[in-house]
C-alpha positions, 0 to 999 in steps of 0.5 A: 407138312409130315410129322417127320418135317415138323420133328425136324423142324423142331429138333433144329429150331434156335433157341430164343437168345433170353433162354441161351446161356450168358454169363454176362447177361446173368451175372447178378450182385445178390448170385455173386453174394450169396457166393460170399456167404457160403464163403464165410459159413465156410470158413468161419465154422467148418475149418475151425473142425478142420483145424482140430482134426489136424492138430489131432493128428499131430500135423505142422504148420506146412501140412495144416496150411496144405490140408487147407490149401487141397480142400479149398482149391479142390472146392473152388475147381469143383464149384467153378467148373460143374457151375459152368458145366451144367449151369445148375449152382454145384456147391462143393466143401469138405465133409464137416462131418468127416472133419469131425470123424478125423478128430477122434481116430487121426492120431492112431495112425501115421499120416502116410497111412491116413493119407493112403486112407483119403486116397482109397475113400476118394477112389471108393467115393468116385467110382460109386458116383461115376458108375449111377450106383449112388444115385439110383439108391437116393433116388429110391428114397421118397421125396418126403423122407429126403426134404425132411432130412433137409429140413432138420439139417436147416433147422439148426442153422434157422434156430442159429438166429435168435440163438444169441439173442440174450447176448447180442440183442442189437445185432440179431434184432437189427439184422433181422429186422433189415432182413424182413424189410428187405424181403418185403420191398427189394426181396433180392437183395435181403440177404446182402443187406442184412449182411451189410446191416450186420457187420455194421451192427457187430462193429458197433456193438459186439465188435468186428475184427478184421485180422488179416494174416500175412505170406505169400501163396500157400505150398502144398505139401505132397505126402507119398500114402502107405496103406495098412488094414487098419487105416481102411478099416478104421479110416478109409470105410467110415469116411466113404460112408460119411461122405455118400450119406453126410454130404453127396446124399444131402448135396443132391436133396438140396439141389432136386428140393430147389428144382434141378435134376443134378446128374449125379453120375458127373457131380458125385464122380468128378468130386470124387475124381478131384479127391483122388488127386488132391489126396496125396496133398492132405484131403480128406475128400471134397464133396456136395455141399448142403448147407451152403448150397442151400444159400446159393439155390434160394431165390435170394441167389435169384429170382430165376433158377437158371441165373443162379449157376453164377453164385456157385461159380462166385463161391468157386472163385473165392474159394481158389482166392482163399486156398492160394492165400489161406495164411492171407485171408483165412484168419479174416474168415475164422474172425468173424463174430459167430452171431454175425455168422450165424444170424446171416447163414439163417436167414439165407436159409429161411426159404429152402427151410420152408420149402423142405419142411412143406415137402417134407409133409405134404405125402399124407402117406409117407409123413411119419417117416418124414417126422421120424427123419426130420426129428433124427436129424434135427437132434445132431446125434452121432452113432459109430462117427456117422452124423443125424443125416444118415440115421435120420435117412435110415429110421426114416426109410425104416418107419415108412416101410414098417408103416406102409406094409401094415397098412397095405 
């Protein structure tokens, strides 16, 4: 047989039915629950940053609850959408980060002008993404640097754990323990079980209050943007930065440190693209997650990495579910005890923490700049509104360059 035929032969050959894409078949409880844990750490922390960037800013309740309603169901489009597309757990939020920029600096402008800001940064944003720019600078960057910056972004969330332990003994201890357990003999189904475990904890000891809001669906608000310079200069520029370095740059680490090759080009892109439309409703701008995609890439998603798009596309739709009914069911999320939330979102992230920090110093050549980031990031600093995963990347592609020219 020539070369030719066997090429032929192999370009055409069907591709066995347990590797051929089903969601049925790969429909999971612990992927459809991991994507109710980025749902909760979600909503239980982030939005709380969301909602004081609002009040910064002097909104009214229908714009606050249609800010809520564009980054959620800009979220769940997103999650939804390139889950399926790519069948890789693509998670999607709005920037914390940028929320927490929005705090100090979205009071000095008119919210038209701020609006017409969001607008410029998603089309900045999105035009970076779609044209490989983006990706080809994080792709420079040494593997070691990048899960060391993982790693110190998951440090906190690790130490979250035993955190309040002096205050709630029984639920962080329990909750543990059920976790340890679990891992040992039924490893998939470790997280859910503590969460089980841990909501029955709280409700016995620290409390567990369930408030569910009341309305219909949510109206979104459209809000025709004006520009100024000093609402790009001063809202536009930092939020671009924070987005790509703060959270695209992160989101990508998160997913290539799990075993995918994201196409950076189409996440990044239809992100941003998203955000240019949902802008004129009150975005800020949707992009990669990093902490809760964290949750959905771990083997507690699955055990099989091509199982787990399902955890992202369960995310997706409860996103959309909590968007449309955000006076219904986001006060159930914002009610949840912080230790609670916080003893489930650590040990969800035990595995990709672990995986990052040996990443982070298995090159013997490039570990101090891998501790030079690790260390940067884990601090929290903030410098100019930017967060410690930027300067963590930056002193850390600093140190090893400084450090690797001398040697040579």
């Amino acid at each position: 047989m020539s070369d030719h035929q066997t090429a032929v032969q192999t370009e055409t050959a069907p591709v066995p039915t347990e590797h051929r894409p089903s969601l049925r078949r790969d429909v999971s409880l612990p992927a459809l629950l991991a994507g109710l844990v980025c749902i909760a750490v979600s909503f239980s922390g982030p939005l709380v940053v969301l909602l004081a960037a609002a009040a910064a800013g002097h909104l009214d309740a229908a714009h606050t609850a249609s800010w809520i309603w564009a980054v959620s169901i800009g979220s769940g489009l997103t999650c939804l959408l390139l889950s399926w597309r790519t069948r890789t757990p693509v998670i999607t939020a709005w920037s914390t980060p940028g929320a927490a920029l929005l705090i100090g600096s979205l009071g000095a402008y008119p919210y038209r002008e701020a609006v017409g800001a969001f607008l410029l940064s998603a089309v900045a944003v999105a035009v970076l993404g779609a044209t490989g720019l983006f990706g080809r600078l994080i792709r420079a960057i040494p593997a070691g640097i990048v899960n060391a910056m993982l790693a110190g972004i998951l440090f906190t969330f690790g130490a979250g754990i035993f955190a309040d332990l002096h205050s709630a003994p029984v639920l962080v201890l329990g909750s543990f323990a059920v976790f340890l357990s679990a891992k040992r003999f039924v490893p998939r189904y470790a997280v859910p079980l503590a969460l089980v475990a841990g909501a029955l904890l709280a409700a016995a000891t620290v409390g567990l209050p369930l408030h569910i809001g009341s309305g219909g669906p949510t109206r979104p608000v459209l809000t025709v943007p004006s520009f100024s310079w000093q609402a790009v200069v001063g809202l536009a520029l930092p939020l671009t930065i924070v987005a790509l370095a703060s959270q695209n740059a992160p989101g990508l680490g998160i997913m290539r440190a799990s075993g995918y090759d994201p196409d950076d080009r189409l996440l990044v892109g239809a992100t941003g693209g998203l955000s240019v439309l949902l802008a004129p409703f009150g975005s800020p701008g949707v992009n990669l997650a990093a902490i809760t995609a964290a949750i959905c890439t771990s083997e507690e998603s699955h055990p099989d990495p091509r199982r787990r798009y399902v955890a992202g596309m369960s995310a997706g739709l409860l996103y959309l579910v909590v968007g449309s009914f955000g006076g219904v069911l986001v006060s159930l999320f914002t009610g949840l005890p912080h230790v609670l939330i916080a003893v489930i979102a650590g040990v969800a992230l035990l595995a990709s923490f672990q995986g990052s920090l040996a990443g982070a110093v298995a090159d013997e050549r490039g570990r101090d700049g891998a501790v030079v980031t690790f260390l940067a990031t884990a601090s929290g600093m903030t410098l100019f509104g930017i967060g410690a995963p930027f300067w963590g990347l930056l002193l850390g592609v600093a140190t090893h360059t400084v450090l690797t020219r001398r040697r040579h």
